[in-house]
C-alpha positions, -999 to +999 in steps of 0.1 A: -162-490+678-193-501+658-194-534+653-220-562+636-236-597+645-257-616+621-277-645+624-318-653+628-317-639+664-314-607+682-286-612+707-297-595+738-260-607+758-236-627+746-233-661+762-199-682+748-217-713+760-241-713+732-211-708+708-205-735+680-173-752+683-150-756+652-155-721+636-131-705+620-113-689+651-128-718+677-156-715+696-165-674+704-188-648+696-181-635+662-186-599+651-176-578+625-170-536+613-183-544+585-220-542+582-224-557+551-205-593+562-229-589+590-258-589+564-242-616+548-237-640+573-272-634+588-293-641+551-266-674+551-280-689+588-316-676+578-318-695+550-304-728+571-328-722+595-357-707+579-364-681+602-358-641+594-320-626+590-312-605+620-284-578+624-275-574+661-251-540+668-228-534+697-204-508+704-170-525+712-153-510+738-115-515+724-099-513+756-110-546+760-084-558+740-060-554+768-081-572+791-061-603+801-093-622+816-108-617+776-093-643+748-090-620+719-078-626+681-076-600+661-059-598+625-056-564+609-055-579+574-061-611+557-021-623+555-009-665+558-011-661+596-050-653+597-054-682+571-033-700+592-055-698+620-089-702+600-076-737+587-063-753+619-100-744+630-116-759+602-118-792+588-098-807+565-066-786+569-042-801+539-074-794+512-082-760+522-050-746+523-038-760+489-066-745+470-066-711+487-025-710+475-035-720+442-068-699+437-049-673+452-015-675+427-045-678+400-056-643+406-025-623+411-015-639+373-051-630+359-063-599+374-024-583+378-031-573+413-008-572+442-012-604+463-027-583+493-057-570+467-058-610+453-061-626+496-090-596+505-106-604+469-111-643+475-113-643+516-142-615+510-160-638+486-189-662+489-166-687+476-145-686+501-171-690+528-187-721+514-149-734+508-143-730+543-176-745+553-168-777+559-202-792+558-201-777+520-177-803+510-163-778+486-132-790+492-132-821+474-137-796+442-104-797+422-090-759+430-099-751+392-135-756+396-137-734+427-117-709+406-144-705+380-169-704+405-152-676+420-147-658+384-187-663+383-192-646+415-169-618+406-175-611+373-145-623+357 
């Protein structure tokens, strides 16, 4: 499996020392299948840092997933569980989770979409990612606020 690493270095070997603490799943080495996110994510640290975004590939083996020595989460949709574990790794818990409910209940009135189409819509967005940033201070936003926000980055 093809998977994705961005950031504003090529990762010759991962090395979970040099992992920040208090990301969304804990400390680890995060990756993604979808190249795009990877994109994403490295233009985001590239413009924190000021150097270059970089895309990094691996192939995944996925038996590795049944290797008891290797920690491994893996969600095979957004649902409340992944959210779940996203806030109690993030900072401040209560905040977060109130607005995602309420941004998400939002959408499934507006758009008329099944609440599976409204979580991938808003955990997908930009949004999102500086809502769960805690550094962003989003979250002191009334959940209205962050709702237009989101309507701007989606087109309506």
């Amino acid at each position: 499996m093809r998977v994705f690493h961005g950031s504003d270095i090529f990762i010759q070997e991962v090395d979970l020392l040099k992992c920040k603490p208090n990301k969304d799943f804990g400390r680890g080495f995060y990756v993604t299948a979808i190249k795009q996110q990877a994109i994403e994510m490295a233009v985001r640290v590239a413009k924190w840092t000021g150097n270059k975004p970089v895309i990094t590939e691996f192939e995944f083996d996925e038996f590795a997933w049944e290797d008891e020595d290797l920690k491994t989460v893996r969600f095979e949709k957004y649902c409340e569980e992944w959210l779940d574990f996203v806030v109690l790794n993030r900072k401040p818990v209560y905040y977060i989770k109130q607005i995602v409910a309420s941004i998400i209940s939002q959408l499934l009135l507006e758009k008329q979409i099944n609440e599976e189409k409204a979580s991938d819509l808003f955990y997908t967005s930009k949004t999102f990612t500086q809502l769960a940033d805690e550094t962003s201070e989003l979250y002191k936003r009334s959940w209205t606020e962050i709702y237009e926000m989101l309507k701007k980055e989606i087109g309506k």
